[in-house]
N, C-alpha and C positions, 0 to 999 in steps of 0.2 A: 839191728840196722836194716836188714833185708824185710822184715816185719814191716817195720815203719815203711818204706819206699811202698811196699805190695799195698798196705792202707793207702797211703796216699794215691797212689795210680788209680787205683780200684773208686774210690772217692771222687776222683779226677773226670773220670766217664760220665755221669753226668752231666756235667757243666759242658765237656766237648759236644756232647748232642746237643744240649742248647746252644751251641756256639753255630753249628750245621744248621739247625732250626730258622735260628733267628735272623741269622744270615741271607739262609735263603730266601725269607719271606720281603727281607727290607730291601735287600739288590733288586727285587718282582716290581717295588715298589717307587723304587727312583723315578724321577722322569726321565723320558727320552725312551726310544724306540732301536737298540741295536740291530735290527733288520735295517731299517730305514738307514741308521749310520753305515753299516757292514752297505747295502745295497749303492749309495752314492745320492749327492744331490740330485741329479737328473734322473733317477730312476723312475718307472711309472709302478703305479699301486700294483699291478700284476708282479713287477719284481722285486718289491717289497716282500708282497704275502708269498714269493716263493724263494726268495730268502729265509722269510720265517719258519718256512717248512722246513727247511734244511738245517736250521739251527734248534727245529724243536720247539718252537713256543709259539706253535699252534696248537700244543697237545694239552688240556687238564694241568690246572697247577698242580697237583698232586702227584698227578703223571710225571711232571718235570721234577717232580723232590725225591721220586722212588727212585726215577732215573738220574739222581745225582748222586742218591745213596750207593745202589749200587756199581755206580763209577768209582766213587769213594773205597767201596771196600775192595776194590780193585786194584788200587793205588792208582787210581785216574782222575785228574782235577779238571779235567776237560782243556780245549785249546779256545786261545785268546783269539779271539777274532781282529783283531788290531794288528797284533804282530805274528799273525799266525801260526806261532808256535805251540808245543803244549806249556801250560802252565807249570805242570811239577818243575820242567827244566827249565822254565824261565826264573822258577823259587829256588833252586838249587845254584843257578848262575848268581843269583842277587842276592841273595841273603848273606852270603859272606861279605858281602860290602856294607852289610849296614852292621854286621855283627860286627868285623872287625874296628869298624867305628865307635860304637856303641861302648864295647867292652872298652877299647882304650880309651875311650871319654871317661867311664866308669873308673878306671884303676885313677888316671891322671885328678880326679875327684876327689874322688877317696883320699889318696896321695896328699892332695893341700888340705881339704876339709878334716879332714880326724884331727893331725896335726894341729890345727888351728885351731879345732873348737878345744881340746885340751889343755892348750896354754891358753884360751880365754877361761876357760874353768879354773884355772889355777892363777890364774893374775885380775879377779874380777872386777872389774874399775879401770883396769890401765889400760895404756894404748893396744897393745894385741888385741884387746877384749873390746876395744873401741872400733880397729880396724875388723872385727870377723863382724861385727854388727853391720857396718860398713859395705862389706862383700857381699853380706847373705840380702842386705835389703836390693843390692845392685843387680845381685841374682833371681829375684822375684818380681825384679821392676822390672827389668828389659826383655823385650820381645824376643827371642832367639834369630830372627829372621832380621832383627836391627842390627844385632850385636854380630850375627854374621858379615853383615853388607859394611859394619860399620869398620870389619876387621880385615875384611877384603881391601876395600877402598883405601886403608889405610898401611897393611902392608902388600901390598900388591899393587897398587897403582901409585901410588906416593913415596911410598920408599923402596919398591922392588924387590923385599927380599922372599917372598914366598913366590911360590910356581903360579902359573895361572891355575884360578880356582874352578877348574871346569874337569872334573872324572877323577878318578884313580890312580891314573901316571902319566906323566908330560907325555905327547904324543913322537918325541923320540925314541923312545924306551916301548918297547914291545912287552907284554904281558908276561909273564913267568907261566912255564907249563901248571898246570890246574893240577896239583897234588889237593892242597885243602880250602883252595878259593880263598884265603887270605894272604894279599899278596906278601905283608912282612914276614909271615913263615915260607910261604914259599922262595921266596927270595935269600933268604938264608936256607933251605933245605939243597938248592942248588948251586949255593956258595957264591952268588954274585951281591957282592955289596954295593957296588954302583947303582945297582935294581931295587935294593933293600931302603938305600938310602934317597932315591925317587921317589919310591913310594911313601915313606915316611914325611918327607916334604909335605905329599898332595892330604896327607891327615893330617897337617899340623892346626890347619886355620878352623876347617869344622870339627875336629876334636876337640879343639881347646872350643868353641861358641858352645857344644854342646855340655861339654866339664864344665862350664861359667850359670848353665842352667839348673846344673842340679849339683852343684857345690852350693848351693846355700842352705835349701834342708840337713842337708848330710852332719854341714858343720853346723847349724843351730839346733840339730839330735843331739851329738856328740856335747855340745856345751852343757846344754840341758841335763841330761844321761848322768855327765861326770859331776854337775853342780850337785845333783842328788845323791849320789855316791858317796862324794867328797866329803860329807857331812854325817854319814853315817856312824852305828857306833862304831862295827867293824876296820872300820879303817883308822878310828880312833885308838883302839885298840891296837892296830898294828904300827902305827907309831909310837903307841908308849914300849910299845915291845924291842925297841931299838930299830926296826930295820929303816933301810934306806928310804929315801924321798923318791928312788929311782922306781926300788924294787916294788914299793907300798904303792906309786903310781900305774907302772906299769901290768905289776902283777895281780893284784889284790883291785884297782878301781877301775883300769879302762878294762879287763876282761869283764867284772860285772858291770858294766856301762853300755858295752858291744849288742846284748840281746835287742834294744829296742833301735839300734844304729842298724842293727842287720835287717828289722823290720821295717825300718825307711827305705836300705838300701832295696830290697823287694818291690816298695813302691816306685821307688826315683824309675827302675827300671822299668817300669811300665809306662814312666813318662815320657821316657828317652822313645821307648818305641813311637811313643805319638809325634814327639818333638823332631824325631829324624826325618819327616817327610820333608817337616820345612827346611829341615838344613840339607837334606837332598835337592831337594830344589835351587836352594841359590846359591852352592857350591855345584853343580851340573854329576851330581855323586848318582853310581848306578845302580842303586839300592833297594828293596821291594818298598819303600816309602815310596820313592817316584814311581814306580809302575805300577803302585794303586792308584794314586792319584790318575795317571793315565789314563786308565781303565775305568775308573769311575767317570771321568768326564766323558768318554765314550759310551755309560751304560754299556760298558763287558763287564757283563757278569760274572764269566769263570776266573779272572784275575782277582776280581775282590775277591770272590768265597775264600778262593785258596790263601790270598793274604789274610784273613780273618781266622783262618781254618790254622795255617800256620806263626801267629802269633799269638793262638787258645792255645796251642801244645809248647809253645817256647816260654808264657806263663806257666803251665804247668810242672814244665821242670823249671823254670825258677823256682816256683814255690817247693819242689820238691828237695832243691840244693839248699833254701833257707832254714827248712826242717833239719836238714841233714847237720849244716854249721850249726842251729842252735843246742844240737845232741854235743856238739864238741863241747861248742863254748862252755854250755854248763849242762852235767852228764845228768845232774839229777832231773831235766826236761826227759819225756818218755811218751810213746804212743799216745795214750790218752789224753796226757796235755796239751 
C-alpha cells in the first residue's frame, strides 16, 4: 500500500508543474490590466505603471514565473490585490466551504443513486427502472444554476421552509470557533446542537441542487455495472449454489460492479468542483468557487493560480484515495495495474 501511494505521488509531480505552467502563462493572458483595476478609474497612466511596478509585471515574463516558483516553494501564493489579503489564508478560510459542500452532496448522491441504479438492475422494465431513467435524464438536462434558483424560489420564498439562501449560517448564529472549518463538525466538536442544526439548514438547498447534478451518472454506472454482472456466469453459479438473493446481490454482484462506479465517482468529483462556482454563486455560499470567479473578473492573478494550484493537489489525492479503494474492492488490482 505505502508502494502504491509513493508511485502515485511521484507520478503526480508532473502534472502539478504543468498545472504552475499553464496556469501561469493563461492568467498573463486574460484581458484586463490589474494595475489599472488595483490603481482606480481616475488614475493617471503614471499611476498605473507605478502600480505595476509594485506589483511586478513590469519585470520579464520569465522573471515573474521564476518569482512565482520561488514563492511557491516557499509556501507563498502571493496576496490578492482585491481583498488584500494573502491567498494561502484566503484558501484555507474557503475551502472547507466548498468541501464540506461538496463531500455531503457526494455521500447524499451516492446515498439515492447506488441504491437506485441496483433495483433498476434487478427489475429491468418496471417502474423503479422507469423512474431512475427518469432522474438521470433530469439530472443531465437541468442547469444547476436553474435547479438552484428553481429550489430557492420554491422553498424559500413560497413556502418558507429553508433559511435564507445567502452564506453558511443565518446571520443570528455566530460561527463556531475554527477547529477544522467545517461548520457541521465543528458544531458538534463544541457540543452546540442549535449551531449544528443551523448550519445544516443553510446546506440543505445547495446540497441537495448539487446531489441532483451528479446523481444521474452515478446511478446510470451503477445500473449499467450491475446489468453486466448480473448476467455473468459467476453469479449464475452462485445461485445454483443455494445462496441467498440478498447475499449473491450484495456480496458477490454489487462488489464486482463498484470498480467502474468508483471510476465515475472520481469523475463526478471533478465535476462538482466546476459546478460549485455556480452553485456558490446563487446560494451567496463562501467558497474558493466564488473567489475565483472574483478574482478573475478582476484579472487577480494570485487567487486564480492558487485556486488552480489547489484543485491540481485535491485531484491528486482524489485520484490517489481511488487507487487506494480499488486495492480494497478487489485485492487482486496491484501497482502496475
Amino acid at each position: 500500500m505505502l508502494r502504491l501511494i509513493s508511485l502515485r505521488l511521484l507520478a503526480a509531480l508532473p502534472n502539478l508543474v504543468g498545472v504552475v505552467i499553464i496556469t501561469f502563462i493563461l492568467t498573463r493572458a486574460l484581458p484586463g490590466d490589474p494595475a489599472a483595476y488595483f490603481a482606480g478609474a481616475a488614475a493617471t497612466q503614471e499611476a498605473v505603471e507605478q502600480v505595476r511596478k509594485e506589483l511586478g509585471l513590469d519585470r520579464p515574463l520569465i522573471e515573474q514565473f521564476f518569482r512565482y516558483v520561488s514563492d511557491l516553494a516557499q509556501g507563498q501564493f502571493g496576496t490578492s490585490i482585491t481583498t488584500g489579503q494573502p491567498v494561502l489564508q484566503e484558501l484555507v478560510t474557503r475551502l472547507p466551504a466548498s468541501i464540506e459542500m461538496i463531500v455531503l452532496a457526494l455521500v447524499l448522491s451516492c446515498g439515492v443513486a447506488v441504491p437506485l441504479g441496483v433495483m433498476a438492475a434487478t427489475r429491468p422494465g418496471s417502474w423503479i427502472d422507469q423512474l431512475c431513467r427518469l432522474i438521470t435524464t433530469a439530472g443531465v438536462s437541468l442547469p444547476t444554476f436553474f435547479t438552484g434558483l428553481v429550489l430557492a424560489y420554491v422553498f424559500y420564498f413560497l413556502l418558507g421552509w429553508a433559511p435564507s439562501p445567502l452564506g453558511r449560517l443565518d446571520p443570528m448564529f455566530s460561527p463556531p470557533p475554527q477547529i477544522t472549518g467545517l461548520y457541521l463538525i465543528d458544531a458538534l466538536l463544541i457540543g452546540d446542537l442549535s449551531l449544528w442544526w443551523a448550519s445544516l439548514k443553510q446546506l440543505i438547498l445547495p446540497t441537495v441542487t448539487m446531489a441532483l447534478f451528479v446523481l444521474a451518472p452515478i446511478a446510470r454506472m451503477t445500473r449499467a455495472s450491475m446489468l453486466a454482472v448480473l448476467s455473468s456466469d459467476f453469479i449464475r453459479t452462485a445461485r445454483a449454489s443455494g445462496l441467498t438473493s440478498t447475499t449473491v446481490l450484495i456480496r458477490y454482484a454489487l462488489r464486482n460492479a463498484l470498480l467502474p462506479v468508483v471510476t465515475t465517482l472520481g469523475m463526478v468529483f471533478g465535476f462538482m468542483l466546476g459546478s460549485s462556482v455556480v452553485i456558490e454563486k446563487v446560494f451567496g455560499w463562501p467558497g474558493v468557487g466564488s473567489y475565483a470567479i472574483d478574482a478573475l473578473t478582476a484579472s487577480d492573478y494570485a487567487p486564480v493560480q492558487g485556486f488552480v494550484l489547489a484543485m491540481g493537489v485535491l485531484f491528486v489525492l482524489l485520484n490517489l484515495a481511488i487507487d487506494v479503494l480499488y486495492t480494497l474492492i478487489d485485492p487482486r488490482m496491484t501497482v502496475e495495474a
